[in-house]
PDB file of the backbone (N, CA, C, O) and the ligand in Angstrom, with CONECT records:
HET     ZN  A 101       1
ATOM      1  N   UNK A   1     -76.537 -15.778 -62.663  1.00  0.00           N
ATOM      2  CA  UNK A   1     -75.162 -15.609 -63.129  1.00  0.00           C
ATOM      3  C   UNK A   1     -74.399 -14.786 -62.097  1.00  0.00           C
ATOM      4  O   UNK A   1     -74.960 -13.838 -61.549  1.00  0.00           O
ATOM      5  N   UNK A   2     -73.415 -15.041 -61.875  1.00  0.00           N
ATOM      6  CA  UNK A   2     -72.676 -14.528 -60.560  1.00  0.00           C
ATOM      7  C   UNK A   2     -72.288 -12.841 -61.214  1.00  0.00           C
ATOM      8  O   UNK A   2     -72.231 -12.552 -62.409  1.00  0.00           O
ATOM      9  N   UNK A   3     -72.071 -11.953 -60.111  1.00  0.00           N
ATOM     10  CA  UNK A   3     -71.663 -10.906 -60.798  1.00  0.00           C
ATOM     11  C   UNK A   3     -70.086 -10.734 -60.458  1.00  0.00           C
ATOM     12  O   UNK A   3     -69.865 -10.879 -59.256  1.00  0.00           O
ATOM     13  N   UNK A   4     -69.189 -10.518 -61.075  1.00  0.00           N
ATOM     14  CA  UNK A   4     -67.839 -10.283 -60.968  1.00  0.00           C
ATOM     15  C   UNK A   4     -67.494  -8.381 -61.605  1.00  0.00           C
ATOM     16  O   UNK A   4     -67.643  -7.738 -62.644  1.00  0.00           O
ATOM     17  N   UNK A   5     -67.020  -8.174 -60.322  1.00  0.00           N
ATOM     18  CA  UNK A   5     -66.573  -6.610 -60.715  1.00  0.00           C
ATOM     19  C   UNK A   5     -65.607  -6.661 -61.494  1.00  0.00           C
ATOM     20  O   UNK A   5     -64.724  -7.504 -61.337  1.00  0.00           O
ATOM     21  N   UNK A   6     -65.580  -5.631 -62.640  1.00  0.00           N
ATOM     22  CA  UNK A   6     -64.128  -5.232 -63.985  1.00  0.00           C
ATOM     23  C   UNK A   6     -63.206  -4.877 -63.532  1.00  0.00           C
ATOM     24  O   UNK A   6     -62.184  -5.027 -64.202  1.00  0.00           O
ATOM     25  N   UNK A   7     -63.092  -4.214 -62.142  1.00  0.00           N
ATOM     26  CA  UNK A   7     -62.126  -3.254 -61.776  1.00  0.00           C
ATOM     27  C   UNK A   7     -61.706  -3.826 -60.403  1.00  0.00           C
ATOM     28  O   UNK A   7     -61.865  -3.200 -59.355  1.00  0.00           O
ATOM     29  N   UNK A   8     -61.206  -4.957 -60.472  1.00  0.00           N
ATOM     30  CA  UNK A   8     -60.561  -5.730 -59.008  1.00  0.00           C
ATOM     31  C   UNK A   8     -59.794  -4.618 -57.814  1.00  0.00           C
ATOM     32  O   UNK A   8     -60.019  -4.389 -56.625  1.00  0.00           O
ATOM     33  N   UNK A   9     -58.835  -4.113 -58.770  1.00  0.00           N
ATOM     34  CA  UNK A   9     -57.732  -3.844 -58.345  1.00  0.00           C
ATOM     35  C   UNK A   9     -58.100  -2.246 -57.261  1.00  0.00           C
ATOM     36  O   UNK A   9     -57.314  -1.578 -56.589  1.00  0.00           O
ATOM     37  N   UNK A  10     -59.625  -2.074 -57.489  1.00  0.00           N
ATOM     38  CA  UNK A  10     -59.953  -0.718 -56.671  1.00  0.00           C
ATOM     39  C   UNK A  10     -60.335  -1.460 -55.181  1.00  0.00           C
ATOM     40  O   UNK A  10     -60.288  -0.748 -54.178  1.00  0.00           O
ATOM     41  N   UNK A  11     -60.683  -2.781 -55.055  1.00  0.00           N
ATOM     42  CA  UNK A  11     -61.265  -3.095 -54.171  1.00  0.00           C
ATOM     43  C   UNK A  11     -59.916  -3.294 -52.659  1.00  0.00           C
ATOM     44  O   UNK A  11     -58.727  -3.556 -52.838  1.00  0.00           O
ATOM     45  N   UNK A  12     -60.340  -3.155 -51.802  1.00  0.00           N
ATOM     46  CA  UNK A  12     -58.918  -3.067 -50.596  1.00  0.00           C
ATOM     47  C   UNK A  12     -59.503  -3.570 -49.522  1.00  0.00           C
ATOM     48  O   UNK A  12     -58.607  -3.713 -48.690  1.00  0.00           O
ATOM     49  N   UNK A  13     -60.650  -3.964 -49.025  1.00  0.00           N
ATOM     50  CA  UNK A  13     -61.247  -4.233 -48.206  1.00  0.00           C
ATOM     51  C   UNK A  13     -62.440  -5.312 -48.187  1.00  0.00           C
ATOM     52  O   UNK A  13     -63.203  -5.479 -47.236  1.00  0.00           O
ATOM     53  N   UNK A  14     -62.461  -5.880 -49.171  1.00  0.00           N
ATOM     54  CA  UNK A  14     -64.114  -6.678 -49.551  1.00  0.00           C
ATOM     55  C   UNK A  14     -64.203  -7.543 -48.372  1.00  0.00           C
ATOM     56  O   UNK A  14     -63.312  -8.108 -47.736  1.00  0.00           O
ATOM     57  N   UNK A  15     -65.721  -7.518 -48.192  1.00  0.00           N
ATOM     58  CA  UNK A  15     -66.383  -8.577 -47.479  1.00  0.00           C
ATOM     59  C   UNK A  15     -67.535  -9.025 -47.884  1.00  0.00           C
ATOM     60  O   UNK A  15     -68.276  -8.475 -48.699  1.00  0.00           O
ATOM     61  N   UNK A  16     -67.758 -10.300 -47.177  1.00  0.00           N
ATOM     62  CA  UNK A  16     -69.372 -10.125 -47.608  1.00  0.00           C
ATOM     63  C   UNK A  16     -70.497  -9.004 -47.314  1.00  0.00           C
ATOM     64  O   UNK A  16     -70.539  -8.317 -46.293  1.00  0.00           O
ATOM     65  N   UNK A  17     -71.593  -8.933 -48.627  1.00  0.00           N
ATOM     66  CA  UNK A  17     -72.059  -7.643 -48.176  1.00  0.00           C
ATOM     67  C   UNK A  17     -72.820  -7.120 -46.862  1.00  0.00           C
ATOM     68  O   UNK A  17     -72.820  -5.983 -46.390  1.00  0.00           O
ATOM     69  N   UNK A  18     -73.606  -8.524 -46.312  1.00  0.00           N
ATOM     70  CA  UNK A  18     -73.815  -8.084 -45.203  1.00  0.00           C
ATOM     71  C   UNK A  18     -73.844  -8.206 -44.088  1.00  0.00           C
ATOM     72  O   UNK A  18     -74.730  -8.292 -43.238  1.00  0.00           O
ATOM     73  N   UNK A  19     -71.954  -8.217 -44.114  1.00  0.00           N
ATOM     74  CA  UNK A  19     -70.990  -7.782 -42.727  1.00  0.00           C
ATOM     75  C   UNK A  19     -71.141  -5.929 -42.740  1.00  0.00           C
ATOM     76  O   UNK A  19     -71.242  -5.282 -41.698  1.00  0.00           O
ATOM     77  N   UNK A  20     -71.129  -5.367 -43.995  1.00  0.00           N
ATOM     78  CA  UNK A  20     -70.501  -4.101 -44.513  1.00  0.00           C
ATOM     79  C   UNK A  20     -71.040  -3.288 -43.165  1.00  0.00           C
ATOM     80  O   UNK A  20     -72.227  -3.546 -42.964  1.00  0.00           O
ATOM     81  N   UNK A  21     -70.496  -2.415 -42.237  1.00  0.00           N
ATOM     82  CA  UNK A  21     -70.781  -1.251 -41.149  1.00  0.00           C
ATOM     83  C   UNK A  21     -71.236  -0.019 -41.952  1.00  0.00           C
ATOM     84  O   UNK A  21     -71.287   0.113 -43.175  1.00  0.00           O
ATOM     85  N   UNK A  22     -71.511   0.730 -41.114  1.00  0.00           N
ATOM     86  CA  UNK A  22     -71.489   2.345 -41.737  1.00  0.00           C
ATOM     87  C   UNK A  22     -70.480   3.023 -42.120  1.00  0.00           C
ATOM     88  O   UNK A  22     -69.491   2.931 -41.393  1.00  0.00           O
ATOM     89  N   UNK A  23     -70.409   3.611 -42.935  1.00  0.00           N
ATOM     90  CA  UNK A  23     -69.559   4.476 -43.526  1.00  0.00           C
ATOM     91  C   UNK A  23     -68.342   3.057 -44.302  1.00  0.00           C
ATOM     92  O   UNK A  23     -67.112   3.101 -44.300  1.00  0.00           O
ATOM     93  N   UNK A  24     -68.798   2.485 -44.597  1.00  0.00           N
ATOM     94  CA  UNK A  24     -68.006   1.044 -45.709  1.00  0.00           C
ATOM     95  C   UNK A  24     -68.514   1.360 -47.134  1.00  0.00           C
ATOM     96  O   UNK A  24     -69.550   2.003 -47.303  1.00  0.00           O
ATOM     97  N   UNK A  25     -67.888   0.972 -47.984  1.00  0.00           N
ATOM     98  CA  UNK A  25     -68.232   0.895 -49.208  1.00  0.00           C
ATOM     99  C   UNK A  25     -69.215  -0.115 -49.993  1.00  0.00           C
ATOM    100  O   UNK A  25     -68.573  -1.165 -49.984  1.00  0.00           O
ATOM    101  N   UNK A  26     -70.454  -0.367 -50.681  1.00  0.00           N
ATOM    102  CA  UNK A  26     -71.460  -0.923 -50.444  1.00  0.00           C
ATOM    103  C   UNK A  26     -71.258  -1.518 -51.923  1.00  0.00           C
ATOM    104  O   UNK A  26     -72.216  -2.166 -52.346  1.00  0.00           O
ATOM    105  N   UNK A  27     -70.002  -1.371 -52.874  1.00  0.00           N
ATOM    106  CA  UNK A  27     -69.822  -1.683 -54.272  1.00  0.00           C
ATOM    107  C   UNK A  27     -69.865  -2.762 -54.096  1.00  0.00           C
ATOM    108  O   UNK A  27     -69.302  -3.320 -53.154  1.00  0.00           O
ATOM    109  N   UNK A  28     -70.741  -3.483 -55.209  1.00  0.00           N
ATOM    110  CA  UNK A  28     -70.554  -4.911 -55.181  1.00  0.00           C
ATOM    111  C   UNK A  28     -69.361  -5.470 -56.472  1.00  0.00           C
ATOM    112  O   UNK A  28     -69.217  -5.117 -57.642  1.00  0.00           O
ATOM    113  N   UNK A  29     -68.658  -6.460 -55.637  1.00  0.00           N
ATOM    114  CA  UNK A  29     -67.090  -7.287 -56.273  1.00  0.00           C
ATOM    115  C   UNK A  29     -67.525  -8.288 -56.377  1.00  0.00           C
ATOM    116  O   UNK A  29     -67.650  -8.250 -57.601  1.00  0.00           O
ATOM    117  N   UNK A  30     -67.859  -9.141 -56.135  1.00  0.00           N
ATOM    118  CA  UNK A  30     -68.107 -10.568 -56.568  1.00  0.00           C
ATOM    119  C   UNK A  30     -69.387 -11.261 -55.625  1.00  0.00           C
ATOM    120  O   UNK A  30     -69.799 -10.826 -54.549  1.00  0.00           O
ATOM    121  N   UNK A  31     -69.861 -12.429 -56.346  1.00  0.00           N
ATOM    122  CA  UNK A  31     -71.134 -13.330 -55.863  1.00  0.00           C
ATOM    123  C   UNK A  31     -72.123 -12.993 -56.307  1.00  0.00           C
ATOM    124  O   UNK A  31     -72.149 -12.228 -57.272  1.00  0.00           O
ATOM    125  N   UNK A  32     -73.388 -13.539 -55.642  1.00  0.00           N
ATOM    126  CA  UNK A  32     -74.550 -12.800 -56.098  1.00  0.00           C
ATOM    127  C   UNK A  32     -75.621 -13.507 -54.504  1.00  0.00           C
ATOM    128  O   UNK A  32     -75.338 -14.300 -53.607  1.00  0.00           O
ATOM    129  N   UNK A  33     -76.876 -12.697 -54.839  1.00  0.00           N
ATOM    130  CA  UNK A  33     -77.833 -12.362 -53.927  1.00  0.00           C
ATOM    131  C   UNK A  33     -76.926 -12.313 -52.849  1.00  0.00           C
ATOM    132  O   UNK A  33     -75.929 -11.591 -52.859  1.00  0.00           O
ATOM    133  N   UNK A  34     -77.377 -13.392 -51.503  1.00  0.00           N
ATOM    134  CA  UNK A  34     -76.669 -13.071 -50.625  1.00  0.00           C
ATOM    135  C   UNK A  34     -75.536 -13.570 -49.969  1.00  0.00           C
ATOM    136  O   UNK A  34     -75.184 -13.639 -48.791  1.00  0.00           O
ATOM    137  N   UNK A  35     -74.886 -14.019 -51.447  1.00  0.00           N
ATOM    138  CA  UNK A  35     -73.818 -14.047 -51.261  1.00  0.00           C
ATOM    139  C   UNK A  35     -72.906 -12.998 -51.823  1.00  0.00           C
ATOM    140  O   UNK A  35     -71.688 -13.148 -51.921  1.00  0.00           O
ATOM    141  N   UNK A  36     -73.514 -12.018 -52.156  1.00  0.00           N
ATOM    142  CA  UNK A  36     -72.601 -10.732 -52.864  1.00  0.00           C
ATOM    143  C   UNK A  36     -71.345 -10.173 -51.817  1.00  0.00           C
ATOM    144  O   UNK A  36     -71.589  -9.891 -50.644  1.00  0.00           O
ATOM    145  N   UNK A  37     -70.505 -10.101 -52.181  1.00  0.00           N
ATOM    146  CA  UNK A  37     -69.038  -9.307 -51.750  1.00  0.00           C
ATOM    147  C   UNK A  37     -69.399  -8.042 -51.858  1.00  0.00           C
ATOM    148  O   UNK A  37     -70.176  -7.632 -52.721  1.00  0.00           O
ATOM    149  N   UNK A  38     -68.769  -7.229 -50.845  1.00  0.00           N
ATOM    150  CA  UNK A  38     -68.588  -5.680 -51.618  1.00  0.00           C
ATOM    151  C   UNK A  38     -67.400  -5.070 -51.150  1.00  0.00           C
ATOM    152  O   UNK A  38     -66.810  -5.440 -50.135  1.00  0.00           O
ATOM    153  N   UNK A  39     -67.194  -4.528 -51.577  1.00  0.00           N
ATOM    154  CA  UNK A  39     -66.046  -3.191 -51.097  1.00  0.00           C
ATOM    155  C   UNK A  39     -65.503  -2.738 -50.249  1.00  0.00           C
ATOM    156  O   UNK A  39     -64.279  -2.629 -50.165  1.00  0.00           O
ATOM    157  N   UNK A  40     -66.220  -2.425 -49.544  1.00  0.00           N
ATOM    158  CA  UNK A  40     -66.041  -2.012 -47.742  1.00  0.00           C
ATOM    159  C   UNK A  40     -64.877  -1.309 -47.600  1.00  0.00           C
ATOM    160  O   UNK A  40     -64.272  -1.685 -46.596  1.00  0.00           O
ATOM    161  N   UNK A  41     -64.205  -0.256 -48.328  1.00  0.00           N
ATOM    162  CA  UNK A  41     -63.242   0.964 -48.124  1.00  0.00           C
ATOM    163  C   UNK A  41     -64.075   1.552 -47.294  1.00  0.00           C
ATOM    164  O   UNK A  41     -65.256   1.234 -47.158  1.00  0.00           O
ATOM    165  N   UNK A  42     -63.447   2.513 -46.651  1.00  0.00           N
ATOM    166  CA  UNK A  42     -64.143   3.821 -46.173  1.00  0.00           C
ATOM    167  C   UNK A  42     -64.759   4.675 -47.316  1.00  0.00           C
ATOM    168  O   UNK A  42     -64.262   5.021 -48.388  1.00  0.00           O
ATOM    169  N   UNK A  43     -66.213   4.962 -46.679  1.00  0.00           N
ATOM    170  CA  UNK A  43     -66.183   6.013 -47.491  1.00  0.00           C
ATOM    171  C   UNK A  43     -67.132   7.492 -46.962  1.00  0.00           C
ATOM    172  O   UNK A  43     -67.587   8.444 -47.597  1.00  0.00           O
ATOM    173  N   UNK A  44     -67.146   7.173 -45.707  1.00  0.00           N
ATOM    174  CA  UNK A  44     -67.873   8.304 -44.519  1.00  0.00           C
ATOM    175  C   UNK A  44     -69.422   8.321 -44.740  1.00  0.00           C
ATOM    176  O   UNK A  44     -69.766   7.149 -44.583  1.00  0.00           O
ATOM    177  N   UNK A  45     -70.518   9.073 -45.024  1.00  0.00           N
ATOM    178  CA  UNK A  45     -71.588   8.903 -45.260  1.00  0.00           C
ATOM    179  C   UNK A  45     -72.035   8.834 -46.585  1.00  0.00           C
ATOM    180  O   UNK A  45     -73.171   9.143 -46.944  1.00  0.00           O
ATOM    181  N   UNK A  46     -70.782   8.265 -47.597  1.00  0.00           N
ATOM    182  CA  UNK A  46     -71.344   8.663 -48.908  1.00  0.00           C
ATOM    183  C   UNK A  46     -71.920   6.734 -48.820  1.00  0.00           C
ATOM    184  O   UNK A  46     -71.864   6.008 -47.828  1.00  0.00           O
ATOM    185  N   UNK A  47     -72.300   6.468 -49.858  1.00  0.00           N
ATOM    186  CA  UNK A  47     -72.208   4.865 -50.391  1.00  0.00           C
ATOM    187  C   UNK A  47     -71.203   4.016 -51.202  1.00  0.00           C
ATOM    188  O   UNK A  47     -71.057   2.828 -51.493  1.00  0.00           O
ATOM    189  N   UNK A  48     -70.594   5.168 -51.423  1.00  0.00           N
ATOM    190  CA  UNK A  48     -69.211   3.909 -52.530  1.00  0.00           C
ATOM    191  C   UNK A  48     -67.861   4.565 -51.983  1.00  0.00           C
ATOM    192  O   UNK A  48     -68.147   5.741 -51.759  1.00  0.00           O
ATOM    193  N   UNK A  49     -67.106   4.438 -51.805  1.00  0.00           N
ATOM    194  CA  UNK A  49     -66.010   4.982 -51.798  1.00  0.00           C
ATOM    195  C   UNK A  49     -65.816   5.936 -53.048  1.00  0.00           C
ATOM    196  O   UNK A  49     -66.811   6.037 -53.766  1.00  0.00           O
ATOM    197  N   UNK A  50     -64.769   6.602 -53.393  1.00  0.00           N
ATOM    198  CA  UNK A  50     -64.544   7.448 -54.187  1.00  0.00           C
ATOM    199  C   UNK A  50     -63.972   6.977 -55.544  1.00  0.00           C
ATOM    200  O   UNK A  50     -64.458   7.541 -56.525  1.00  0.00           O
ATOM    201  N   UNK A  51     -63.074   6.091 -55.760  1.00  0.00           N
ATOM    202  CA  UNK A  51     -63.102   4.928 -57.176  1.00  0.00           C
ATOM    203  C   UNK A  51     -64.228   4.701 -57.811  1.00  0.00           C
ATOM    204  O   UNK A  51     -64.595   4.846 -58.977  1.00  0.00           O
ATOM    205  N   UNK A  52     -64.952   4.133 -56.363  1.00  0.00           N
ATOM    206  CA  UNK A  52     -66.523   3.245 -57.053  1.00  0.00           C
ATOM    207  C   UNK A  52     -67.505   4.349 -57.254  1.00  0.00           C
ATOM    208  O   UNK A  52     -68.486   4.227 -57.987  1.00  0.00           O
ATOM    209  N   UNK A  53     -67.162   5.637 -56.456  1.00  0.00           N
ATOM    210  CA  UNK A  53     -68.359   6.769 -56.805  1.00  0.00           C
ATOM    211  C   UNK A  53     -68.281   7.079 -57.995  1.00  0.00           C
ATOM    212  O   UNK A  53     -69.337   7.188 -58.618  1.00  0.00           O
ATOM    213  N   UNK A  54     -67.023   7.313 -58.667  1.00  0.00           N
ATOM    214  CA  UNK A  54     -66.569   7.923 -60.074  1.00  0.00           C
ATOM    215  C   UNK A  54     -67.390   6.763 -61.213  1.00  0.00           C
ATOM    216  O   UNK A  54     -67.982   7.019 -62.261  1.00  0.00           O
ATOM    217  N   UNK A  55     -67.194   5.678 -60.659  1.00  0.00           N
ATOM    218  CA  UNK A  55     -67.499   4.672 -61.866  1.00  0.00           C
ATOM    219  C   UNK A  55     -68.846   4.562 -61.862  1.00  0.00           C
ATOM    220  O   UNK A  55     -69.360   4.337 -62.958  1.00  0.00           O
ATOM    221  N   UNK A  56     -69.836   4.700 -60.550  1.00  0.00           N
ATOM    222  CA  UNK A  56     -71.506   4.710 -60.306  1.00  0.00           C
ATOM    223  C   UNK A  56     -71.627   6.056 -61.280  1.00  0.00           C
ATOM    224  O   UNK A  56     -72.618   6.120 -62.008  1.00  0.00           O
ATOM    225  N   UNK A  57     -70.780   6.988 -61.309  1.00  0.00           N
ATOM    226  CA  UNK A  57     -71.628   8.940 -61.581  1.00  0.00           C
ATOM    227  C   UNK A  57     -71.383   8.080 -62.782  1.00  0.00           C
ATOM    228  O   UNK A  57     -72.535   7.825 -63.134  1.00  0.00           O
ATOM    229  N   UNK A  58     -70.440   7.371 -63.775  1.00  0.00           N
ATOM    230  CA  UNK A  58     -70.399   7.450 -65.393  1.00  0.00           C
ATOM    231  C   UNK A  58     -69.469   8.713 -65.594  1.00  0.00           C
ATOM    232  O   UNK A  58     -68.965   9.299 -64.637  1.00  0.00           O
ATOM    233  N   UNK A  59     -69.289   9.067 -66.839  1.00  0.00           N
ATOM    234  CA  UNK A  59     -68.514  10.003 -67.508  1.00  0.00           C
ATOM    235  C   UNK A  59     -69.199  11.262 -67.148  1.00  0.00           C
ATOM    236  O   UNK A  59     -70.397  11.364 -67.410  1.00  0.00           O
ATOM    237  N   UNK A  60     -68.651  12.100 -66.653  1.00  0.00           N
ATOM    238  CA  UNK A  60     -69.361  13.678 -66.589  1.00  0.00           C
ATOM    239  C   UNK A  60     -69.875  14.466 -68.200  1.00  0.00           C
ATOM    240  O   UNK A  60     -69.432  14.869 -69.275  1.00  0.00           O
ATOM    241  N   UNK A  61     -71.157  14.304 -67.376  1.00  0.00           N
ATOM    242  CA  UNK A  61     -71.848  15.455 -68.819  1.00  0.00           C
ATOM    243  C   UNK A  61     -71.268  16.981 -69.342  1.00  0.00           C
ATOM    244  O   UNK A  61     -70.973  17.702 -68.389  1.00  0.00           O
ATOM    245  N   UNK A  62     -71.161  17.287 -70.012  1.00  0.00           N
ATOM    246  CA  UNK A  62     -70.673  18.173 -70.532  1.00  0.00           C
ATOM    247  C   UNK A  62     -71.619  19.260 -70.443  1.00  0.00           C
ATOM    248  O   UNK A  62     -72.785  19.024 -70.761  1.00  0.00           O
ATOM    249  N   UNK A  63     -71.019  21.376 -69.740  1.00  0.00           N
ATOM    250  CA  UNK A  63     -71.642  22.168 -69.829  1.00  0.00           C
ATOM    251  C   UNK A  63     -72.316  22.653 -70.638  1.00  0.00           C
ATOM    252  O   UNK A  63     -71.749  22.791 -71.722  1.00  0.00           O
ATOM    253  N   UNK A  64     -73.777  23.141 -70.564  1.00  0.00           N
ATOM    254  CA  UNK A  64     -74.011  24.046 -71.529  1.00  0.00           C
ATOM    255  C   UNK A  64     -73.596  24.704 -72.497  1.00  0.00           C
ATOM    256  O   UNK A  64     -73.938  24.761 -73.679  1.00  0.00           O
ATOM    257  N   UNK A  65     -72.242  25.577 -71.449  1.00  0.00           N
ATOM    258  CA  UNK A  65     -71.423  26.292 -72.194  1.00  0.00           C
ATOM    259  C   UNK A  65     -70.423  25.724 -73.241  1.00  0.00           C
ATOM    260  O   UNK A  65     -70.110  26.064 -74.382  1.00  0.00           O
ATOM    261  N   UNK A  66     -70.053  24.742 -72.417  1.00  0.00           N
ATOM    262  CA  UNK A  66     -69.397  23.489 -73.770  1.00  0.00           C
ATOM    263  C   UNK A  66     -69.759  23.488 -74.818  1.00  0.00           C
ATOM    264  O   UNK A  66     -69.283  24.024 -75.819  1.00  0.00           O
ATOM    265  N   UNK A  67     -71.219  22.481 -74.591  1.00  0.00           N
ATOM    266  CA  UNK A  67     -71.843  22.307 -75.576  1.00  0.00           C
ATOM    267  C   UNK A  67     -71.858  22.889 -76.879  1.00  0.00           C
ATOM    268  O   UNK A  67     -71.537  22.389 -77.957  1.00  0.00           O
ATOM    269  N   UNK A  68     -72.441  24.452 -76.498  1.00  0.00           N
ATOM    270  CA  UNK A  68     -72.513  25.243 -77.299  1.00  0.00           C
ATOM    271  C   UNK A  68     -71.568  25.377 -77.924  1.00  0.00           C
ATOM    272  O   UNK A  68     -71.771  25.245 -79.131  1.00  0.00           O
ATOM    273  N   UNK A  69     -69.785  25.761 -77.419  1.00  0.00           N
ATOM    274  CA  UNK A  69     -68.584  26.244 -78.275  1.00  0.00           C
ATOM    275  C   UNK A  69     -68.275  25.349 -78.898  1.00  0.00           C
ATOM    276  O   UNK A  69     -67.663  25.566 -79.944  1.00  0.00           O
ATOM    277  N   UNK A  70     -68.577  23.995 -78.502  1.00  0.00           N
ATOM    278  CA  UNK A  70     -68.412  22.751 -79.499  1.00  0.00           C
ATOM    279  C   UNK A  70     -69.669  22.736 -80.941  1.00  0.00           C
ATOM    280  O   UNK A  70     -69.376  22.000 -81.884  1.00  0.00           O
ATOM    281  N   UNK A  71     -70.466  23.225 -80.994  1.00  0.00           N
ATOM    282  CA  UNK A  71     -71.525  23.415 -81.577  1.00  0.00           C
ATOM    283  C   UNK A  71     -70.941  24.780 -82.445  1.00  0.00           C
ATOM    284  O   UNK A  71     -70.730  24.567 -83.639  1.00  0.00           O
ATOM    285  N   UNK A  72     -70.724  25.866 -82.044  1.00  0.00           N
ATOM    286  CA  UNK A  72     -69.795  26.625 -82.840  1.00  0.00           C
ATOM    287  C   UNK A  72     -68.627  26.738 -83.464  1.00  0.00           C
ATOM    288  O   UNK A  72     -68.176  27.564 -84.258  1.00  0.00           O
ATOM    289  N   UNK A  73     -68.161  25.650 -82.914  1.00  0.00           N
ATOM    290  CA  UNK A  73     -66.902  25.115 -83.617  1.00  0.00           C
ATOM    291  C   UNK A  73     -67.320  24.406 -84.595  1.00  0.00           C
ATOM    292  O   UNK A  73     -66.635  24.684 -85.580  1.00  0.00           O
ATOM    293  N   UNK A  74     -68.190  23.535 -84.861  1.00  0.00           N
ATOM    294  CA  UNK A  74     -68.658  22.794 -85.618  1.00  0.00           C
ATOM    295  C   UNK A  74     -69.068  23.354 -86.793  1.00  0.00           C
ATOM    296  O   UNK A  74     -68.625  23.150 -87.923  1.00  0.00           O
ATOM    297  N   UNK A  75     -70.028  24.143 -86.407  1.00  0.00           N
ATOM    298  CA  UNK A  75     -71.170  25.329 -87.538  1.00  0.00           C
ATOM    299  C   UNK A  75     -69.966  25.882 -88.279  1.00  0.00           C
ATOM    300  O   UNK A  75     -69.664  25.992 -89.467  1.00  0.00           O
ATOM    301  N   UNK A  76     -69.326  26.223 -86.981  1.00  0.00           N
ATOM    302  CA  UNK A  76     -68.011  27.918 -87.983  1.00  0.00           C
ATOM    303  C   UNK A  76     -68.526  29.399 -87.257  1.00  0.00           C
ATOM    304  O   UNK A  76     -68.007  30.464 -87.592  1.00  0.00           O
TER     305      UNK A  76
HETATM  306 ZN    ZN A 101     -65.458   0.989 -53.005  1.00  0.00          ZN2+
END
């Protein structure tokens, strides 16, 4: 099944994936095996650019300290 990325509109640079250079963005946008697209923004020595990094990390976990005052808020 082909994979198609949700979030088109982050992509600014796609190529196939393996044209992608160093320091390119390695997100995959559309195709599959080797025909996969990716991203190819800059993104210096990281692997995704910074859009696609946010969406790889997921939602940030919440502190300890959070946790807890939410947990005391709760209790009372
Ligand atoms: Zn990217």
């Amino acid at each position: 099944m082909p994979f198609d990325a949700p979030f088109p509109l982050l992509v600014h640079a796609e190529r196939p994936w393996m044209t992608r250079r160093p320091g390119e963005c390695a997100f995959p946008t559309r195709g599959e095996s080797v025909g996969v697209w990716s991203c190819c923004s800059p993104c210096g020595s990281a692997t995704y650019c910074e859009p696609h990094s946010v969406l790889m990390r997921g939602p940030r976990a919440p502190s300890p300290d959070a946790v807890l005052r939410e947990l005391s808020r709760i209790i009372g």
